[in-house]
C-alpha positions as CSV (number, residue, x, y, z in Angstrom):
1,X,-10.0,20.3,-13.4
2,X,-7.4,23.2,-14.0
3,X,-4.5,21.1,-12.7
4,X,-3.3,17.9,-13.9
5,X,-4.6,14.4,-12.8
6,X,-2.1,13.6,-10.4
7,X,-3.4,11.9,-7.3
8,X,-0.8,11.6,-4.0
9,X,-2.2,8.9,-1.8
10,X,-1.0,8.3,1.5
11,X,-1.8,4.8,2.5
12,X,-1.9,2.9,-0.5
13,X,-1.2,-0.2,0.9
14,X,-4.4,-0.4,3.2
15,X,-7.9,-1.3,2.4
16,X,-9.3,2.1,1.6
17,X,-6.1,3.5,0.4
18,X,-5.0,0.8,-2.0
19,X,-8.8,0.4,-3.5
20,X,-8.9,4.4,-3.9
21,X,-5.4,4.3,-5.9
22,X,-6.6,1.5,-8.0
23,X,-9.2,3.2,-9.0
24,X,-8.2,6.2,-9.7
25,X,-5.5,4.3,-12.4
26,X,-8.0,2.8,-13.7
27,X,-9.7,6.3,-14.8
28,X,-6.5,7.8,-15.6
29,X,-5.1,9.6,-13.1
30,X,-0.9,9.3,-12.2
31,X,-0.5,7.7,-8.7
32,X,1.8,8.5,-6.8
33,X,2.4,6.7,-3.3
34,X,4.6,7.3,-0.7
35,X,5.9,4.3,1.2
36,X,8.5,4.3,3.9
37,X,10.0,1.4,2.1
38,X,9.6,2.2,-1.5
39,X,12.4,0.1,-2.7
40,X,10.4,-2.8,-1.9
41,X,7.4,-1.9,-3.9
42,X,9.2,-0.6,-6.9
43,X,10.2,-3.2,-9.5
44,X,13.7,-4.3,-10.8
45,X,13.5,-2.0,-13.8
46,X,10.2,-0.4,-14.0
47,X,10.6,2.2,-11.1
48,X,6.6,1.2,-11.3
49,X,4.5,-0.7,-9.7
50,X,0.6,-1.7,-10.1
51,X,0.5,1.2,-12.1
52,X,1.7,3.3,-9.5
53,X,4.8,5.7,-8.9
54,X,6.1,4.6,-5.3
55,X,7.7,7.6,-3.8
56,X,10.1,6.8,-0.7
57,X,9.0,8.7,2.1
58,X,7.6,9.1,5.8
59,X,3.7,10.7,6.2
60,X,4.6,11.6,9.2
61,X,7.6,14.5,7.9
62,X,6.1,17.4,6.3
63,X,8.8,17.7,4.1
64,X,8.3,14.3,2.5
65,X,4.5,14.8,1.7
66,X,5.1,18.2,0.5
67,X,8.0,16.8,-1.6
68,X,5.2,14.0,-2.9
69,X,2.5,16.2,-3.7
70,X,4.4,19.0,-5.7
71,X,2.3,19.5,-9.2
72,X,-0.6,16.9,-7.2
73,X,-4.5,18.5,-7.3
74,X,-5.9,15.3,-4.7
75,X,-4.2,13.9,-2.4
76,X,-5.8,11.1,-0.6
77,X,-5.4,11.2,2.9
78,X,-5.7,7.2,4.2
79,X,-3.1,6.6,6.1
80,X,-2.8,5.1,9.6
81,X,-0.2,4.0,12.1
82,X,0.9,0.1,11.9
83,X,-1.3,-1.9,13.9
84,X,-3.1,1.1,16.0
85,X,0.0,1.9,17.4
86,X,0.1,5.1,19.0
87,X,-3.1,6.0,17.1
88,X,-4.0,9.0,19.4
89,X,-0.2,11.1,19.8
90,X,0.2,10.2,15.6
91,X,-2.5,10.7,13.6
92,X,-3.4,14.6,14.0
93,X,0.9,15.1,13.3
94,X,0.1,13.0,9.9
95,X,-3.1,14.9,9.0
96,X,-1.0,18.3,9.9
97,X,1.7,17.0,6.8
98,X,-1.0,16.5,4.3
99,X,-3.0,19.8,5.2
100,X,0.6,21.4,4.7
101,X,1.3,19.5,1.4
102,X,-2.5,20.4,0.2
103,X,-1.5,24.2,0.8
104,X,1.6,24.0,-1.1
105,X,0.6,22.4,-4.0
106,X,-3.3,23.5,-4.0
107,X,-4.3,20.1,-3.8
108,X,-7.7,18.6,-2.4
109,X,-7.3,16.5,0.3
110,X,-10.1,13.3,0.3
111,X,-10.3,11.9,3.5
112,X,-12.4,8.6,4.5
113,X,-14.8,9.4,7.5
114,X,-16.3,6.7,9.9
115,X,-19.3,7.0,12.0
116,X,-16.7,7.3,15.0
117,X,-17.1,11.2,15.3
118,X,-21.0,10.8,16.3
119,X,-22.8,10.6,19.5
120,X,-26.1,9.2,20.7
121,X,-27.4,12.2,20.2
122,X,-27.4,11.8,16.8
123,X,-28.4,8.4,16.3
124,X,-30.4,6.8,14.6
125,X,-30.3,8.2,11.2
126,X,-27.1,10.9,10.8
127,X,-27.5,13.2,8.1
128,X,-24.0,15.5,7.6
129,X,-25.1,18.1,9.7
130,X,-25.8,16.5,12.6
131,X,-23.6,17.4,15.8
132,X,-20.0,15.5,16.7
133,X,-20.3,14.8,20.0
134,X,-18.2,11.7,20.6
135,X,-18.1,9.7,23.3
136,X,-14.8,7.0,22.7
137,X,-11.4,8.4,22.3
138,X,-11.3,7.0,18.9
139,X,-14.5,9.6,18.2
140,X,-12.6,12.3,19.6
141,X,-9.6,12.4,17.6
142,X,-11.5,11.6,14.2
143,X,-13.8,14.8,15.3
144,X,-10.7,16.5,15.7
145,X,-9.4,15.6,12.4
146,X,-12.0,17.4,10.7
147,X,-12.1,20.1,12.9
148,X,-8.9,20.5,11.8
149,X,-9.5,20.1,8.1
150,X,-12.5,22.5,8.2
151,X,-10.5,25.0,9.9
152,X,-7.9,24.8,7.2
153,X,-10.5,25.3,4.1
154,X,-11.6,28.4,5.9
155,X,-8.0,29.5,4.6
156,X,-8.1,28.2,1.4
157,X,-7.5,24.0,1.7
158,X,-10.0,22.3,-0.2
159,X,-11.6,18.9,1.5
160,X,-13.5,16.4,0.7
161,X,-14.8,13.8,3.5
162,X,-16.9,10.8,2.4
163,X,-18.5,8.9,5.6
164,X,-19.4,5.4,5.0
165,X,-20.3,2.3,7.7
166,X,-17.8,-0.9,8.5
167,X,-15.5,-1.7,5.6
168,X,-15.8,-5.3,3.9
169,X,-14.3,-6.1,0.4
170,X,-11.8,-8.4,-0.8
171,X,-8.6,-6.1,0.1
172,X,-10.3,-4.3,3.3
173,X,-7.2,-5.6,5.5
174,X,-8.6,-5.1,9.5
175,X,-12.3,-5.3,9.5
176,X,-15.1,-6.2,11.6
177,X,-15.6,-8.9,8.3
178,X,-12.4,-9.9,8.2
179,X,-11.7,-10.2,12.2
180,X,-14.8,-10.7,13.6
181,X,-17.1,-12.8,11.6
182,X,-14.6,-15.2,9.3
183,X,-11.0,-16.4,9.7
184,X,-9.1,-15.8,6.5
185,X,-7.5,-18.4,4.4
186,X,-10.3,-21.2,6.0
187,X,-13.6,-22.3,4.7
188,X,-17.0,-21.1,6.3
189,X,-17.8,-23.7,9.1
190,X,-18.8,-20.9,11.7
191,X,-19.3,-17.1,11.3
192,X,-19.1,-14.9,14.0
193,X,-21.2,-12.3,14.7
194,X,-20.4,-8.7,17.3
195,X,-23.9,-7.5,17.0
196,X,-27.3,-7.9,18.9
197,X,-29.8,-9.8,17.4
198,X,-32.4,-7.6,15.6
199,X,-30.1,-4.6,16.0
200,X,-29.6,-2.8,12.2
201,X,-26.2,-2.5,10.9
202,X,-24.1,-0.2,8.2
203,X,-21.9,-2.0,6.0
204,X,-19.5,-0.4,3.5
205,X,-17.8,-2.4,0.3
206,X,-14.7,-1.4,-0.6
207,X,-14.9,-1.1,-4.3
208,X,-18.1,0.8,-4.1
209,X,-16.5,3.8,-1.6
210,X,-13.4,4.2,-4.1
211,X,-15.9,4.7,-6.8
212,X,-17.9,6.6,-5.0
213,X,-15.0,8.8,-4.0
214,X,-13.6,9.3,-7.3
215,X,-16.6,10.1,-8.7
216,X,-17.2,13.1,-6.3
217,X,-13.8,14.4,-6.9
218,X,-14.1,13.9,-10.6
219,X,-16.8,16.7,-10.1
220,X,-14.3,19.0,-8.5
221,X,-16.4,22.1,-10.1
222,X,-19.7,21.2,-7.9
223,X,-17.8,20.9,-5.1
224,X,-17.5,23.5,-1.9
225,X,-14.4,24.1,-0.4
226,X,-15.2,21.7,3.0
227,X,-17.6,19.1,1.1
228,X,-19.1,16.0,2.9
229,X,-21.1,13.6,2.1
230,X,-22.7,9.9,3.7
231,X,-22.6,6.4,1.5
232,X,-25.6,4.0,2.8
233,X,-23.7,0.9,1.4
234,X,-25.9,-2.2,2.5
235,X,-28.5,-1.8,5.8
236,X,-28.7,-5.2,7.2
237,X,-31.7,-4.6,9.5
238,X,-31.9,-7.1,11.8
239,X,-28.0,-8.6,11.6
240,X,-28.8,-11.7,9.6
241,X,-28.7,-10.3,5.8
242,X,-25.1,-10.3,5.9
243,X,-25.0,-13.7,8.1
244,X,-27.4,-15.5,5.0
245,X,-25.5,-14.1,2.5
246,X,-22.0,-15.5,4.0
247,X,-23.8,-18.7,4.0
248,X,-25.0,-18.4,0.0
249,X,-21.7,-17.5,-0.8
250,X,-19.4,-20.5,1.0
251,X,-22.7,-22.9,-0.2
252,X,-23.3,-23.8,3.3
253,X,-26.6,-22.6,4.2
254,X,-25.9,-24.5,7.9
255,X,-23.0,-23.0,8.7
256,X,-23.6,-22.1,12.7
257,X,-23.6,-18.2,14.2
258,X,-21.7,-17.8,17.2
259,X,-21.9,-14.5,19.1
260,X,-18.1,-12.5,19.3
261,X,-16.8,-13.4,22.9
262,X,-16.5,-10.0,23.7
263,X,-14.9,-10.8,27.1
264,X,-12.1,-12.3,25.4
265,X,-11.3,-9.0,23.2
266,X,-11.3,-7.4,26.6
267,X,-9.0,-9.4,28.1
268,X,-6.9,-8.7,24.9
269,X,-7.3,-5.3,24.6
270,X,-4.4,-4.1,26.7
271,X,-1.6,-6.2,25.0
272,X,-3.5,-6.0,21.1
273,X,-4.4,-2.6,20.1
274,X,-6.6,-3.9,17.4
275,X,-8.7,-5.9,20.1
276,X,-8.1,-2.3,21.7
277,X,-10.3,-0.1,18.9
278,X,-12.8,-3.0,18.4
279,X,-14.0,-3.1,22.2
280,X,-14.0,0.9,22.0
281,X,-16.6,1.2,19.1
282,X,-18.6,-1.8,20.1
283,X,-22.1,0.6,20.7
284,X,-22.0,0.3,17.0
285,X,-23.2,-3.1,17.7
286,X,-25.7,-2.6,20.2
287,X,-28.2,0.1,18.9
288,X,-29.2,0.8,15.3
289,X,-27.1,3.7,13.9
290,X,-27.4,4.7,9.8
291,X,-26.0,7.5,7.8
292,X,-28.3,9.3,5.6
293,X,-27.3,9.2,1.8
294,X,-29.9,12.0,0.3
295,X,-27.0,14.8,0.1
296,X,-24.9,11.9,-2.2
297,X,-27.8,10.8,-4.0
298,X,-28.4,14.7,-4.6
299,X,-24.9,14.8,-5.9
300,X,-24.1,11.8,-8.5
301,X,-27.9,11.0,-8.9
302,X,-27.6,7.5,-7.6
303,X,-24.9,5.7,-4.9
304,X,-22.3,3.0,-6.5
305,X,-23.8,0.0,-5.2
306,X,-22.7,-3.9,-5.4
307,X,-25.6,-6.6,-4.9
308,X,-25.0,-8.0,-1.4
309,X,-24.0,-11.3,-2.5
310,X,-21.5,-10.3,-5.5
311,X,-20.1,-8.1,-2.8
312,X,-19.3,-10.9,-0.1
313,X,-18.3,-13.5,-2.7
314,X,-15.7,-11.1,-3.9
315,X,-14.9,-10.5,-0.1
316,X,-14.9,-14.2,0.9
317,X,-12.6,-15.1,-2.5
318,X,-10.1,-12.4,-1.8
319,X,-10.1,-13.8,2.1
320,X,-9.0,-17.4,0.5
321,X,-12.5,-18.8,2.3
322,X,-14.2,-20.3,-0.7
323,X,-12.9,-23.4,-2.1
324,X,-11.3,-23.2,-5.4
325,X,-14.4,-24.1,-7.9
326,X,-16.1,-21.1,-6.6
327,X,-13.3,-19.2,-6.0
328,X,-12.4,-19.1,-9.7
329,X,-12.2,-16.2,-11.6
């Protein structure tokens, strides 16, 4: 890379954010974070911490991420508004900022995709040319997003989006894993499950997306300007490999399946925003949708890939649900 290895991320105290920052220290790259409390991550002395530079600032003024990214060649764009709040009139304002700070410092931006911007009619199998034709307001504005990104690499911004299915790993913060199927902090007696039975679903771990990312903009020369590319993460078919390997994992092989009371997140919805997003993308759970991995299998020769059950024991151990002899180190 001509410019130094100084990553900006925005987010860095999320799931995606944090694992993508962590990672990138760990293959040498300066973090820097911007926090709207920075004084509260930084330590006594060190002006550092977890290996990051915490910057104080606001994603939502231009002048701050500009300010952040000055010298910067990635800045990783995974930032969202506490708790859903005000999700649809703030998140195109924050993207705006970063595409800004990307054309400043000549930055590429990395942004984490979902399968949110798709349609049914590109289901089953989405390959990263397949049409955006939402059909939730959550789809809408992540299809704007890009929209917005690729109309700023026709003018010179560099982007990178990597699309991967539901987020589990032991830092993911909100998640269908962490929400939906297990309570946090509690042993496996029950797991809850959204889907249908039989119905296929796409699962993301955490750790294997940050590596997955880095690697991709660690080959900054092979990439074009507007570069995209779908992880496969773990399939479960039929809804019950993830269920079984929950059980392996807590060692309690009867531990019950109850189905999500969906008509109690839509009573919720209007006063919990979170219970608001979930209901919205809930066709994820009702038909078989899969992004196509053959253009990032092309690209690093093989996808970063955790065993199932290493991957929810992690997940289960960083939740606090496994009791404390298996939940050692």
């Amino acid at each position: 890379m001509t410019q130094d290895r100084i990553a900006l991320v925005l987010g860095a105290t999320g799931g995606i954010g944090g694992e993508v920052a962590r990672r990138l220290r760990d293959c040498g790259w300066t973090v820097r974070a911007l926090h709207r409390n920075a004084t509260a991550k930084i330590g006594a002395k060190t002006g550092d911490t977890d290996g990051f530079t915490w910057i104080q600032g606001d994603a939502m003024r231009g002048e701050d991420v500009v300010a952040a990214a000055r010298g910067a060649s990635l800045i990783v764009h995974a930032v969202n508004p506490p708790g859903y709040r005000n999700w649809g009139t703030l998140v195109l304002p924050m993207l705006d900022a970063t595409i800004a700070a990307a054309r400043a410092s000549g930055a590429r931006i990395l942004l984490p995709g979902t399968l949110y911007n798709y349609g049914p009619d590109a289901f089953p199998l989405i390959d990263e040319s397949a049409p955006q034709n939402p059909v939730t307001r959550k789809g809408a504005i992540r299809r704007d997003m890009e929209r917005r990104l690729r109309d700023a690499a026709e003018t010179g911004v560099r982007v990178l989006i990597v699309r991967a299915g539901d987020y589990f790993g032991p830092k993911a913060g909100n998640s269908w894993f962490s929400q939906g199927m297990v309570t946090p902090g509690r042993a496996i007696a029950g797991i809850g499950y959204p889907g249908r039975r039989g119905v296929g679903h796409q699962w993301a771990y955490l750790p294997d997306v940050a590596e997955t990312m880095v690697r991709l903009v660690e080959r900054e020369e092979t990439l074009a300007p507007f570069a995209t590319f779908h992880m496969d993460g773990h399939w479960d078919a039929d809804g019950t490999r993830m269920v079984e390997a929950i059980r392996r994992a807590a060692g309690n092989p009867r531990a019950r399946v109850r189905a999500l009371p969906w008509w109690a997140v839509a009573l919720a919805s209007p006063f919990v925003p979170f219970f608001r997003e979930l209901r919205e993308v809930r066709y994820l759970w009702t038909r078989p949708v899969r992004l196509d991995n053959a253009r990032l299998v092309q690209a690093l020769g093989a996808e970063p890939h955790t065993p199932l059950d290493e991957a929810v024991r992690a997940t289960l151990a960083g939740l606090g649900c496994l009791p404390a002899t298996l939940n050692a180190p």
